[in-house]
PAZAPA-4460 file (N, C-alpha, C; in steps of 0.05 Angstrom, whole numbers, plus 32768, in hexadecimal, padded with zeros to 4 digits):
% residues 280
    n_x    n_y    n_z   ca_x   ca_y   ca_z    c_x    c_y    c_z   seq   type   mol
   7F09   7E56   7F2D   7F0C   7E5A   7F4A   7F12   7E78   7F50     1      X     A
   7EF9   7E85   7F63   7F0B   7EA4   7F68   7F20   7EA5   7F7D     2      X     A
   7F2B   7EB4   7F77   7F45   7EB8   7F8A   7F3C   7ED1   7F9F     3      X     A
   7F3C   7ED7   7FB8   7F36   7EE5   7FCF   7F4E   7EEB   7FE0     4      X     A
   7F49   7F06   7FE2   7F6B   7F11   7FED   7F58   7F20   800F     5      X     A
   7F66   7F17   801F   7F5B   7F21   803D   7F72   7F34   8048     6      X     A
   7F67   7F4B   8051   7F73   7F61   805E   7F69   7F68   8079     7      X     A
   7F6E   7F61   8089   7F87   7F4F   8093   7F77   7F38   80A9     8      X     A
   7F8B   7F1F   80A8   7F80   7F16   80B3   7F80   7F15   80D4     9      X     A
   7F6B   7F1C   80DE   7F6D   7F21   80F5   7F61   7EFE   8105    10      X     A
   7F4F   7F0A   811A   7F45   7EF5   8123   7F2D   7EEA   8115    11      X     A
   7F19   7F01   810B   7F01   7F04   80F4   7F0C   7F02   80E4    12      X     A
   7F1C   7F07   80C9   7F26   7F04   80B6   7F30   7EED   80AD    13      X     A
   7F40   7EDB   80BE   7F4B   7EC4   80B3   7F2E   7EB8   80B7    14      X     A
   7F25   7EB1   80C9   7F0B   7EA2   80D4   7EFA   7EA3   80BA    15      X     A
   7EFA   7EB8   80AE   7EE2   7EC0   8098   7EF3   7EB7   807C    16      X     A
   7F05   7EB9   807C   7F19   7EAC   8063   7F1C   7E92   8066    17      X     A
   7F19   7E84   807E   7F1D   7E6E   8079   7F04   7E58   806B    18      X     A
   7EED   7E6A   8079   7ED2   7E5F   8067   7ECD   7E66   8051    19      X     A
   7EDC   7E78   803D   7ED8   7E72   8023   7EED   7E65   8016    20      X     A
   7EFE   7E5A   8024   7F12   7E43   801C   7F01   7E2D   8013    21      X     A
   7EED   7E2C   8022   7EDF   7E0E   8026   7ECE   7E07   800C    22      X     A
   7EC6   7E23   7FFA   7EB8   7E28   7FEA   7ECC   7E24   7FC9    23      X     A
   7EEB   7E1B   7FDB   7EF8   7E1D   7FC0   7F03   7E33   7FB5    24      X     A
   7F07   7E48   7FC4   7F0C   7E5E   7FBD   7F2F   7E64   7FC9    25      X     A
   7F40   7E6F   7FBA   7F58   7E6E   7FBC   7F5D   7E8B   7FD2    26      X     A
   7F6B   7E89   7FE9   7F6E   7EA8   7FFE   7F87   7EA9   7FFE    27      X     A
   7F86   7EC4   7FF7   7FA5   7ED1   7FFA   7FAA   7EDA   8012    28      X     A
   7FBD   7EE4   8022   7FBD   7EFD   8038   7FDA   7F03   802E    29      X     A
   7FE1   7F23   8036   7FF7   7F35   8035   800B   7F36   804B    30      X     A
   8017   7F25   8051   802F   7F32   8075   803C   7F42   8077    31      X     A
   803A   7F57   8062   8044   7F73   805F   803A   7F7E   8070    32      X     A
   804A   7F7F   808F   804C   7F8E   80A2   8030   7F8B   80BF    33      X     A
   8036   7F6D   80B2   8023   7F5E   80CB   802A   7F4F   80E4    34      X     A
   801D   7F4B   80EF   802B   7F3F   810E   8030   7F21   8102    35      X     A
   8043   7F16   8119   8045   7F02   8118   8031   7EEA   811B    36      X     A
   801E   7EF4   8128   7FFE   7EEB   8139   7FEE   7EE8   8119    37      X     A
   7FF5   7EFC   8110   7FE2   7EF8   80F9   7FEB   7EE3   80DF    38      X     A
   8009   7EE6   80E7   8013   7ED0   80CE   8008   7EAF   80D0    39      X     A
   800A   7EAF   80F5   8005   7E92   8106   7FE3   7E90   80F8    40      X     A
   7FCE   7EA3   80F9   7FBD   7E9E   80F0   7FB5   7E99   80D6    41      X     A
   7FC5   7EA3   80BB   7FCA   7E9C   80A5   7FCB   7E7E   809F    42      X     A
   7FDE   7E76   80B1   7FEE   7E5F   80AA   7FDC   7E4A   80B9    43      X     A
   7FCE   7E4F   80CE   7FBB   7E3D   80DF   7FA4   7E36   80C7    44      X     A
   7F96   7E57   80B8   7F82   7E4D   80A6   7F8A   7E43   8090    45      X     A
   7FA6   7E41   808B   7FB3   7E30   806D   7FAC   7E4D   8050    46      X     A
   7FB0   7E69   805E   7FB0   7E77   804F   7FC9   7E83   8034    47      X     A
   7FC0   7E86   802C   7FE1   7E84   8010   7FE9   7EA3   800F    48      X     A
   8005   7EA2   8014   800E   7EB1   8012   8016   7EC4   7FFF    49      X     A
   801A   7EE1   7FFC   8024   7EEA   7FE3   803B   7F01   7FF2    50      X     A
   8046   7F11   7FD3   8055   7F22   7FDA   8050   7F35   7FE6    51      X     A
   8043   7F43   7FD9   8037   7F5B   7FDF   8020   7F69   7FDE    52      X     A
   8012   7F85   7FE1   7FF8   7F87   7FDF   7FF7   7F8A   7FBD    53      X     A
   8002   7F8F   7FB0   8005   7F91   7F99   8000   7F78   7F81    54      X     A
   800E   7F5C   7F91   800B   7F48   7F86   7FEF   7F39   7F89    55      X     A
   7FE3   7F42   7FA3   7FCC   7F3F   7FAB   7FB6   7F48   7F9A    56      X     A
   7FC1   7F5D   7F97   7FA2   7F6E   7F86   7FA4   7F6B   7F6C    57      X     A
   7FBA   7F5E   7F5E   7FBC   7F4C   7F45   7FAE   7F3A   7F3E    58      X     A
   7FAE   7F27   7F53   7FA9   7F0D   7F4F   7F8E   7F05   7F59    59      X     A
   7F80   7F10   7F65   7F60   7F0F   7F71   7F4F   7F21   7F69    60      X     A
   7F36   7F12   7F68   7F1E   7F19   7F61   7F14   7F2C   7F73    61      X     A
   7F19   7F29   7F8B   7F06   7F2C   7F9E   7F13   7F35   7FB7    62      X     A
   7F20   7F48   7FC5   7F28   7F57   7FDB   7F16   7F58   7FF9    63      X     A
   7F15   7F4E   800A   7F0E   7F4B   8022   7F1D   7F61   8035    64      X     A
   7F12   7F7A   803C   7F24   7F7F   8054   7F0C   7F80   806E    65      X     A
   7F23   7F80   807A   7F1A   7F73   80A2   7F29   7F7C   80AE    66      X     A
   7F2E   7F95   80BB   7F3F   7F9A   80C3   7F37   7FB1   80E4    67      X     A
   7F41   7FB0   80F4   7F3C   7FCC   8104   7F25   7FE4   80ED    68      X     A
   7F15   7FEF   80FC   7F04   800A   80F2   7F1D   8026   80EF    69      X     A
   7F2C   8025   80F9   7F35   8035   80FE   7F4C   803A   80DE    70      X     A
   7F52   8024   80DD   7F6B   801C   80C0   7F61   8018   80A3    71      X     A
   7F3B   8015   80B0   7F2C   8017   8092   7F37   801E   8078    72      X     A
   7F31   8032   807A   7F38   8050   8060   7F51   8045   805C    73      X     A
   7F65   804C   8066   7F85   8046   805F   7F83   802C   8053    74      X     A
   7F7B   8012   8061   7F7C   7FF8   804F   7F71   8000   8036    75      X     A
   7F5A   800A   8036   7F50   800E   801A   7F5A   8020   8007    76      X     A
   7F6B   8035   800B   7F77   8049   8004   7F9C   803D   7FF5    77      X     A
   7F9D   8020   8001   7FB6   801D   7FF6   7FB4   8008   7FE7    78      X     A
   7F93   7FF5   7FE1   7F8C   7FE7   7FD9   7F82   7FFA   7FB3    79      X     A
   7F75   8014   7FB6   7F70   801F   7FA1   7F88   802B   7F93    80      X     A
   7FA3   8032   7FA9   7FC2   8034   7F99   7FC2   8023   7F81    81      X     A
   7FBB   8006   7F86   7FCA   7FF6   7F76   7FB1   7FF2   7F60    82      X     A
   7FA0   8003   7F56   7F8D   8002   7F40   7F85   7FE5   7F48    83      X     A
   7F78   7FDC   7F57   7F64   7FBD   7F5E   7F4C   7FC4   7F48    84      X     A
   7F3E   7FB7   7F3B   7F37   7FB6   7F2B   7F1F   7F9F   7F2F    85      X     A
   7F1F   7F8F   7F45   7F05   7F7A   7F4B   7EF7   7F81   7F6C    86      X     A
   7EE8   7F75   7F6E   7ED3   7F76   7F82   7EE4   7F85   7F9E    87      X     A
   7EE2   7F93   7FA7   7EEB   7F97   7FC5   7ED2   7FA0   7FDD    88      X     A
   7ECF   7F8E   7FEB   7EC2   7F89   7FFE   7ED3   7F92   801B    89      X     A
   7EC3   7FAA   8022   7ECA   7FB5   8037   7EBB   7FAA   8050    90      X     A
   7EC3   7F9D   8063   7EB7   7F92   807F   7EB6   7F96   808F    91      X     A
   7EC2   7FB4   8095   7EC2   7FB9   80AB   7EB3   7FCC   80BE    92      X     A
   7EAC   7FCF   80D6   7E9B   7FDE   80E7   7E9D   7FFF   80E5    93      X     A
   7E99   8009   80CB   7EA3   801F   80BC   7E78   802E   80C6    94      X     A
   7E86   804F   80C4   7E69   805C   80C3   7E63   8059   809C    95      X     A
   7E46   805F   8097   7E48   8058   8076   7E4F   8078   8069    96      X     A
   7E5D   8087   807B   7E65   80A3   806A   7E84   8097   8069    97      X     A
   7E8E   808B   807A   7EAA   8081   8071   7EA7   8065   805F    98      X     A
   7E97   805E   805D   7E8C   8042   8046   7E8F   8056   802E    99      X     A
   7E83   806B   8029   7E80   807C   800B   7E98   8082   8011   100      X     A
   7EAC   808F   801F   7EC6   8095   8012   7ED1   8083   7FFE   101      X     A
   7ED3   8076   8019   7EE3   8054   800A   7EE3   8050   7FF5   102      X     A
   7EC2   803F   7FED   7EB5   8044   7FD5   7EB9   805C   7FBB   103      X     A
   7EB9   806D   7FBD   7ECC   8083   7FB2   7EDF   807D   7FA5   104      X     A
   7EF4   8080   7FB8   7F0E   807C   7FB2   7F13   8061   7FA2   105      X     A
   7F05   804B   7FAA   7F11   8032   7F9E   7EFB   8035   7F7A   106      X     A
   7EE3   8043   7F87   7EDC   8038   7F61   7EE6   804B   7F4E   107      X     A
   7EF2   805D   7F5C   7F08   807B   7F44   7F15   8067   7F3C   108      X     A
   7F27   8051   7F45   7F3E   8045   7F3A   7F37   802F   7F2B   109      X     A
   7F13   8025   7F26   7F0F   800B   7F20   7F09   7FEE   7F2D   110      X     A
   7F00   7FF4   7F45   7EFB   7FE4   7F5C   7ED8   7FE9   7F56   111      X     A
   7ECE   7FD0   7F57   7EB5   7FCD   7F69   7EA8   7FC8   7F84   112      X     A
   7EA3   7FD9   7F8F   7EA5   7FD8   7FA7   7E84   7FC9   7FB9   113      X     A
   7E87   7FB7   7FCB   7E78   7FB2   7FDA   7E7D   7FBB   7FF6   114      X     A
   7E64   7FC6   8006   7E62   7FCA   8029   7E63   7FB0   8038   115      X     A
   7E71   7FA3   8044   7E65   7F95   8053   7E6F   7F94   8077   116      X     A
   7E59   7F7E   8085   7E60   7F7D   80A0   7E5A   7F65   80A7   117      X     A
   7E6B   7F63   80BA   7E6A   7F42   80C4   7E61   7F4B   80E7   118      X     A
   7E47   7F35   80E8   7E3F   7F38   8101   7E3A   7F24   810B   119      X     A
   7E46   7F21   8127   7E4C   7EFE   8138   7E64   7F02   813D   120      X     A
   7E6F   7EE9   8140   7E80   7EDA   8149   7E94   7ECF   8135   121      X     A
   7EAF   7ED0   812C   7EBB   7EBD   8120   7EA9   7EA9   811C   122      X     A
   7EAE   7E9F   8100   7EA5   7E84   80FC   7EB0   7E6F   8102   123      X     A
   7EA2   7E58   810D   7EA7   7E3F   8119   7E9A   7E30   8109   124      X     A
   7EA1   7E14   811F   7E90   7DF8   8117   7E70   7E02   8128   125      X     A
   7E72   7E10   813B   7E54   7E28   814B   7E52   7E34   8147   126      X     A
   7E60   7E48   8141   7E59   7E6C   8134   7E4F   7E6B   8114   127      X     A
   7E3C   7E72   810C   7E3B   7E87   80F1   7E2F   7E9C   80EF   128      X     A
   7E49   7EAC   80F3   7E3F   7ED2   80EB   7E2F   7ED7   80D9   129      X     A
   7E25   7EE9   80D2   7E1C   7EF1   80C2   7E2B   7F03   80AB   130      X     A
   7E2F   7F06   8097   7E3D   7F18   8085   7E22   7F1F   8073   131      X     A
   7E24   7F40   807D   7E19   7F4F   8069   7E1F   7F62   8056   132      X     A
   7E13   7F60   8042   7E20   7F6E   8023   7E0A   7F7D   8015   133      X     A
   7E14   7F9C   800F   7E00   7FAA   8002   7E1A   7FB6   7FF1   134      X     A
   7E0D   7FBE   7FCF   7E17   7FC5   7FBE   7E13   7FBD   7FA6   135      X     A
   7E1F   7FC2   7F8D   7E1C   7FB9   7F73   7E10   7F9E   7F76   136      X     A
   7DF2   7F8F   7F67   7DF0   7F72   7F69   7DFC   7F62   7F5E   137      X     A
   7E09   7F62   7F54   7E14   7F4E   7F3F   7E35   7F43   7F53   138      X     A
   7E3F   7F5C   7F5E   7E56   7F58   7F71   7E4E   7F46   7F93   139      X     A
   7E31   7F56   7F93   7E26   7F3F   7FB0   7E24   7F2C   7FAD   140      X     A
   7E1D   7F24   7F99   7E16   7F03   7F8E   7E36   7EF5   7F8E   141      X     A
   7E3F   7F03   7F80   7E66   7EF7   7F80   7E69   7EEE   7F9F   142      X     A
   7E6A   7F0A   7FA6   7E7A   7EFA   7FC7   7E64   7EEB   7FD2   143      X     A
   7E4E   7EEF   7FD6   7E3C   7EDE   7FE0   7E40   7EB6   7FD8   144      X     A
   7E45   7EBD   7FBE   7E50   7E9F   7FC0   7E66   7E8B   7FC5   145      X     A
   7E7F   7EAD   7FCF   7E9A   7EA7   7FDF   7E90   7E8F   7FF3   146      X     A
   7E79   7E91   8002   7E6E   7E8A   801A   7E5B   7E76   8018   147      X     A
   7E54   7E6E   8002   7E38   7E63   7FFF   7E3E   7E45   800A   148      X     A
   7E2B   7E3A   801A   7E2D   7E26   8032   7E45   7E1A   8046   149      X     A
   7E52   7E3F   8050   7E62   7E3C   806A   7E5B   7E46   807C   150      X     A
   7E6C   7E4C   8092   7E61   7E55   80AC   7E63   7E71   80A4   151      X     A
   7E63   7E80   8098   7E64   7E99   8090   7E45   7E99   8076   152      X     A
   7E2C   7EA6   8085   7E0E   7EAD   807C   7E12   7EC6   8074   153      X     A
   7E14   7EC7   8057   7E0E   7EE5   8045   7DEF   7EE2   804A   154      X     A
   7DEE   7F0C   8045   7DD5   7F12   8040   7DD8   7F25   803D   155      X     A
   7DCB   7F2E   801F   7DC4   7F3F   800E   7DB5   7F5D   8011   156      X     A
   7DC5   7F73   8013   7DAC   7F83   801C   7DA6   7F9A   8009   157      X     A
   7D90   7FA0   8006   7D89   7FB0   7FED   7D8F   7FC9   7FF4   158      X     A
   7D98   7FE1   7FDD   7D90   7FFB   7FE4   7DAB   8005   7FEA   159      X     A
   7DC7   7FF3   7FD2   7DE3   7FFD   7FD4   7DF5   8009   7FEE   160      X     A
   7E0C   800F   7FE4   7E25   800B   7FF2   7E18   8023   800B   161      X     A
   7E18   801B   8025   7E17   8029   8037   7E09   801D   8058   162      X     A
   7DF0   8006   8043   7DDE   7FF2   8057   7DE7   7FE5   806C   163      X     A
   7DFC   7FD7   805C   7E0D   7FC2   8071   7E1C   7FCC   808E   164      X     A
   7E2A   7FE7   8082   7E3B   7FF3   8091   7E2B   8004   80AB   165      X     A
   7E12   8009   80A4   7E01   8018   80B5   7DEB   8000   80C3   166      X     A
   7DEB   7FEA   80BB   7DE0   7FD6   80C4   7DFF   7FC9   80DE   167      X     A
   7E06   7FCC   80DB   7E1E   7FBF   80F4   7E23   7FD1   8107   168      X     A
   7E27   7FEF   80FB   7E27   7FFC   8117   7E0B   8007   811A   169      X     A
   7DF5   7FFB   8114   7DDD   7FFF   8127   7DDA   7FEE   813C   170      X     A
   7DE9   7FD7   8132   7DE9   7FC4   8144   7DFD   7FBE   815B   171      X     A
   7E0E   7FC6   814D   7E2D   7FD4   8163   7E22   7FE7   8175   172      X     A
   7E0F   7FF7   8171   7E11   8011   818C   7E01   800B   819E   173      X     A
   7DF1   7FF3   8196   7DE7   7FE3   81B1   7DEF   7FD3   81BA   174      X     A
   7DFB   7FC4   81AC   7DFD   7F9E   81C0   7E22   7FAD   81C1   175      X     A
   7E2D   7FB5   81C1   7E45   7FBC   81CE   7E42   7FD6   81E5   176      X     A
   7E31   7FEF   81DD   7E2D   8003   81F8   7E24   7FF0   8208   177      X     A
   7E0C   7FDB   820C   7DF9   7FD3   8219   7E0B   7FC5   8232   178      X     A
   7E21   7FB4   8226   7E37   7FA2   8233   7E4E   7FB9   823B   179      X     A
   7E51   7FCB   8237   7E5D   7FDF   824A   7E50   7FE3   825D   180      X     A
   7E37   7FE7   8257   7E1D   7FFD   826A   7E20   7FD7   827F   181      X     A
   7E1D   7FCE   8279   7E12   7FBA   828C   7E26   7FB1   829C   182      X     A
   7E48   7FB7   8299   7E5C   7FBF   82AF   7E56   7FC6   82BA   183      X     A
   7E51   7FE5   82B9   7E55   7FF4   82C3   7E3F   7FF7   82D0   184      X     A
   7E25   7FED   82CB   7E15   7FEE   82E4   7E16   7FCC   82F5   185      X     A
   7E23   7FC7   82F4   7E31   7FA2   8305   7E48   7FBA   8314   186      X     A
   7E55   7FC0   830D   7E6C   7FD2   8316   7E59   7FE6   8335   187      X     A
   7E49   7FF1   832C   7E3A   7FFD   8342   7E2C   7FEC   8352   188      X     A
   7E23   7FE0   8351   7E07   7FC8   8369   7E20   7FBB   836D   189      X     A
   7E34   7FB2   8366   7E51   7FA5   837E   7E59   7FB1   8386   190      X     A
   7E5C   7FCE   8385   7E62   7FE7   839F   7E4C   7FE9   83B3   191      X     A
   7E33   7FE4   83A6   7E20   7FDD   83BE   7E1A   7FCD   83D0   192      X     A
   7E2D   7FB6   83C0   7E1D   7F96   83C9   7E02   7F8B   83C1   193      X     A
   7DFB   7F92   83A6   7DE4   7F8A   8398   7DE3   7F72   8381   194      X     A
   7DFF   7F72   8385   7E0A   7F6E   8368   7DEF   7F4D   8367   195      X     A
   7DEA   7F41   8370   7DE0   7F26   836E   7DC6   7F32   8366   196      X     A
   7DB1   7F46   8377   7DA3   7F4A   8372   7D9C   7F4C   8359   197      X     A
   7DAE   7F5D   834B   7DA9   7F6F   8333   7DAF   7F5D   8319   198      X     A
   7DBE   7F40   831C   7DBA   7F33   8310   7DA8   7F1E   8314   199      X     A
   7D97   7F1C   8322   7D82   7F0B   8327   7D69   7F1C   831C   200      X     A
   7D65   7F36   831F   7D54   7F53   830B   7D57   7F3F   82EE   201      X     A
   7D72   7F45   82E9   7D75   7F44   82C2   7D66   7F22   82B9   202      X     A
   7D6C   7F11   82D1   7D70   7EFF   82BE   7D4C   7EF2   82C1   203      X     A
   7D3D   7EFE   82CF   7D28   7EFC   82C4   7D17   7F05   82AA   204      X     A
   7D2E   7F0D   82A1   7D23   7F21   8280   7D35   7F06   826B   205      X     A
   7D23   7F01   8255   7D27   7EE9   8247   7D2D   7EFC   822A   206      X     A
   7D26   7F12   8226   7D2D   7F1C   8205   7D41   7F36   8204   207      X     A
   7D4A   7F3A   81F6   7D59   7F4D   81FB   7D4B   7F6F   81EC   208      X     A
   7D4E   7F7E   81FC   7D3A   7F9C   81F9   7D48   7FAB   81DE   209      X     A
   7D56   7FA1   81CC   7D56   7FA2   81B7   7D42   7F9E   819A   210      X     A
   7D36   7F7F   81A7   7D2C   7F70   819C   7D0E   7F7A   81A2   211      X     A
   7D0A   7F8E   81B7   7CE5   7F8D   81C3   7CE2   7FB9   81BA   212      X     A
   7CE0   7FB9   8197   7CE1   7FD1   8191   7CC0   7FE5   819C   213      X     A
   7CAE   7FC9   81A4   7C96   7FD7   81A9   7C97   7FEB   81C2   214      X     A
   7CB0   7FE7   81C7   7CBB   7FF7   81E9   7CC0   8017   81E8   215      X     A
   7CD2   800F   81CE   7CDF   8032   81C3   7CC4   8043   81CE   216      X     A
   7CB3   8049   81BF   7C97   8058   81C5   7C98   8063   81E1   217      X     A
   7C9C   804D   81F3   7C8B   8059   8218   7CAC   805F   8221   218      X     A
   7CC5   8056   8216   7CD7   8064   821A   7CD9   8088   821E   219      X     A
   7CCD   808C   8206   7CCE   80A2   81FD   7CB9   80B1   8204   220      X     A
   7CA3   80A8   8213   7C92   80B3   8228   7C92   80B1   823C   221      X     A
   7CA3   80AA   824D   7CB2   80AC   8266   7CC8   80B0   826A   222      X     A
   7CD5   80BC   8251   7CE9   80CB   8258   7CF5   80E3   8268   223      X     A
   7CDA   80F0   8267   7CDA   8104   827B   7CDD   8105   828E   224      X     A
   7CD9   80F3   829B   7CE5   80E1   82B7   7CFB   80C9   82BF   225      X     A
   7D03   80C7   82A9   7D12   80B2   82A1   7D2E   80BE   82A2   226      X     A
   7D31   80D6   828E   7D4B   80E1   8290   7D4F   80F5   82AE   227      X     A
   7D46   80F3   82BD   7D51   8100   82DB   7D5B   80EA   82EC   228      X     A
   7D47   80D3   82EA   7D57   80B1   82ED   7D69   80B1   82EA   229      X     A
   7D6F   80B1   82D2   7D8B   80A9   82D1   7DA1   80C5   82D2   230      X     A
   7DA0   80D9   82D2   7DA5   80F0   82DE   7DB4   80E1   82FA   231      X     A
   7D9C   80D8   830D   7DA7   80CD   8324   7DBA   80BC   831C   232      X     A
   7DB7   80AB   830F   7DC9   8090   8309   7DE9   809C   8306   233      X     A
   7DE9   80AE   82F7   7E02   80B9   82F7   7E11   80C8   8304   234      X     A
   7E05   80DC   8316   7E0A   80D6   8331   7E13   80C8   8341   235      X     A
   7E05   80AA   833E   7E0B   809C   8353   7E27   8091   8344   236      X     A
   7E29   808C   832E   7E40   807F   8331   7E58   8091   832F   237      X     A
   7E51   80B3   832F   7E69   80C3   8337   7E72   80BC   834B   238      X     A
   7E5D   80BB   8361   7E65   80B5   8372   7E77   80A0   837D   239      X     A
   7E77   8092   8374   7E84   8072   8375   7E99   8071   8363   240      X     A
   7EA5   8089   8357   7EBD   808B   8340   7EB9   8073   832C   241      X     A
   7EA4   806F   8320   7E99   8063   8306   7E9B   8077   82F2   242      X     A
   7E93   8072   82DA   7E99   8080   82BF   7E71   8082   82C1   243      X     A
   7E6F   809D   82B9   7E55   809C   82BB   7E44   80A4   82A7   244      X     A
   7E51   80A6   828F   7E5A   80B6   826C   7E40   80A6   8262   245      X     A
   7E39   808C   825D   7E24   807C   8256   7E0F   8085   8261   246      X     A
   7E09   8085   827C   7DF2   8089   8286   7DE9   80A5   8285   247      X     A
   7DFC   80B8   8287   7E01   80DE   8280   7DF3   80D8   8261   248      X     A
   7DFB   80D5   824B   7DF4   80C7   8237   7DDB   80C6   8230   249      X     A
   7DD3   80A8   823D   7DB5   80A9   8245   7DA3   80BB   8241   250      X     A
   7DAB   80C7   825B   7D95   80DD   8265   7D97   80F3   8252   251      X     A
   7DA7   80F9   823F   7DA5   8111   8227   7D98   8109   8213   252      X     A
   7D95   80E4   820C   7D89   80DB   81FA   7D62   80E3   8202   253      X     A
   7D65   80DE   821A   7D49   80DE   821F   7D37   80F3   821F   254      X     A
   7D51   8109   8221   7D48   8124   821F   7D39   812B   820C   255      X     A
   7D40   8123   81F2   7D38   8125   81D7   7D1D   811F   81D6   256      X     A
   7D13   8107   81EE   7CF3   810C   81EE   7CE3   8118   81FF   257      X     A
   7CEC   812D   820A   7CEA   8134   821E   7CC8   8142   8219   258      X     A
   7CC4   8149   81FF   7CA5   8152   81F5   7C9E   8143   81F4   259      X     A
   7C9A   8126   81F6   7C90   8107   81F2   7C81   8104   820B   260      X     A
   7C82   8115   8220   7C74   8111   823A   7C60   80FD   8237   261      X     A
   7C59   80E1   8242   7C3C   80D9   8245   7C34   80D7   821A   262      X     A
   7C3A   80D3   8218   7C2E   80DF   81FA   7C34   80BD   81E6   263      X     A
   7C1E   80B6   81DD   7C1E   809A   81D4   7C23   809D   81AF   264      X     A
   7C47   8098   81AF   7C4C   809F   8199   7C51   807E   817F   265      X     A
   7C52   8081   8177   7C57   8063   8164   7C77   8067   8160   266      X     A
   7C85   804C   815D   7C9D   804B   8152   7CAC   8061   8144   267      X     A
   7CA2   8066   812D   7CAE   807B   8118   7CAD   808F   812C   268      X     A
   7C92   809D   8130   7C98   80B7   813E   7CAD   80BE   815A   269      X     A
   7CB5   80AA   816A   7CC5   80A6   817D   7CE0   80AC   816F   270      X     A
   7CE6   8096   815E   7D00   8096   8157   7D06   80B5   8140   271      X     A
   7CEB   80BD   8136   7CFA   80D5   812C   7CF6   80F0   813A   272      X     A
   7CF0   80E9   8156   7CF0   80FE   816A   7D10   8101   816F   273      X     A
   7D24   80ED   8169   7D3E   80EB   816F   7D4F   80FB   8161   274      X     A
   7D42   8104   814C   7D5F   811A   813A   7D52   812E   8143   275      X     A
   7D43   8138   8156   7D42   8154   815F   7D4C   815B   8175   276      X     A
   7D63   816C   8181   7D6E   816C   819B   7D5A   817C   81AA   277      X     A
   7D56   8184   81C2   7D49   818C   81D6   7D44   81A7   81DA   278      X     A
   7D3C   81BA   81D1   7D41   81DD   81D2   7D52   81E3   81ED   279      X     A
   7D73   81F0   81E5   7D7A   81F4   81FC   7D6E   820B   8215   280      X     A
***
């Protein structure tokens, strides 16, 4: 039976520990200097307690942290103190140049390190996230079978420690800006009194413009007119004391194709019109 130590359990964390319980697998967590919220969630998923981080990284195979982006490094940094010596699986919404620190630091001391990211929803009896894992194979396979037929779906991604981590926040800088951006323009058409309108606009659209990449292309050939649009847009919601940083934003992104005029480019060439900024 492997033993699995979770750092920390949050609302994702216990949720994701508690589906490899199911697999038979023994979970530790640390309350060394955790809320009380988090102990209630320990004890809700029937998680076992230990002393310390120390006793933790003794006794398990396999290290899970989940924690805030921000406390990354430090979790992992006090996790490589104690010479850990088995699998540590990093999960969190990390860029992959802070994934290679990590990484770093934990395999100087004897740690094998996996990237990973969890994308969805806590797992339920309705939810299964996805958990993705890039790194050493022989360690993906391990945790991958932490999980094997729960609400928590591993998947494997080739081409080592960095995939996972850059795969979540590709996906993070849209479906979370997008749900800002979409406040904040609901925020404007109800200073107008549109607001009904503008949701009766969206909801005739059935896919989400994530998903329709054949678009990028004429994006990027009407940008030239596109970014003075929204130029206005930001404006308008100066005007209206809105935050107008997203849509300002925007219009600098678009700039970048600003030689794209009219010009029928394919995918690749669009998107690598984007690492060139605009001649000031």
């Amino acid at each position: 039976m492997t033993t699995l130590g979770i750092l920390h359990p949050g609302s994702m964390g216990a949720a994701v520990a508690a589906q490899a319980k199911r697999t038979g697998t023994e979970v530790l967590w640390c309350p060394d200097g955790r809320s009380e919220a988090t102990r209630e969630r320990a004890q809700r998923y029937s998680l076992s307690e230990v002393r310390d981080l120390a006793e933790m990284t003794q006794r398990c195979e396999v290290i899970l942290s989940l924690c805030p982006p921000a406390n990354a490094e430090e979790v992992a940094t006090a996790v490589a103190a104690e010479s850990f010596a088995g699998i540590y699986v990093d999960g969190n919404a990390i860029s992959p140049a802070r994934m290679a620190r990590i990484s770093t630091a934990l395999a100087s001391r004897g740690a094998t390190v996996v990237d990973g990211s969890v994308i969805g929803s806590p797992p339920s009896e309705r939810k299964t996230p996805r958990l993705y894992l890039s790194g050493p194979d022989d360690a993906l396979a391990a945790v991958a079978l932490l999980f094997q037929g729960t609400a928590v779906a591993p998947h494997l991604l080739e081409g080592g420690t960095g995939k996972a981590s850059a795969l979540k926040l590709s996906y993070t800088s849209y479906q979370k800006s997008s749900r800002v951006l979409a406040a904040v323009a609901y925020a404007l058409a109800d200073d107008h009194g549109v607001g009904e309108e503008l949701l009766a606009i969206a909801q005739g659209r059935s896919t989400s413009y994530l998903a329709e990449t054949a678009y990028i292309p004429k994006v990027a050939a009407r940008s030239w007119r596109w970014a003075p649009e929204m130029r206005e847009a930001a404006d308008a919601l100066d005007e209206a004391g809105l935050p107008s940083d997203l849509v300002a934003a925007s219009a600098l992104v678009m700039e970048r194709w600003a030689g794209s005029r009219d010009q029928k480019l394919d995918i690749g060439e669009a998107l690598a019109r984007l690492h060139t900024a605009p001649e000031a």
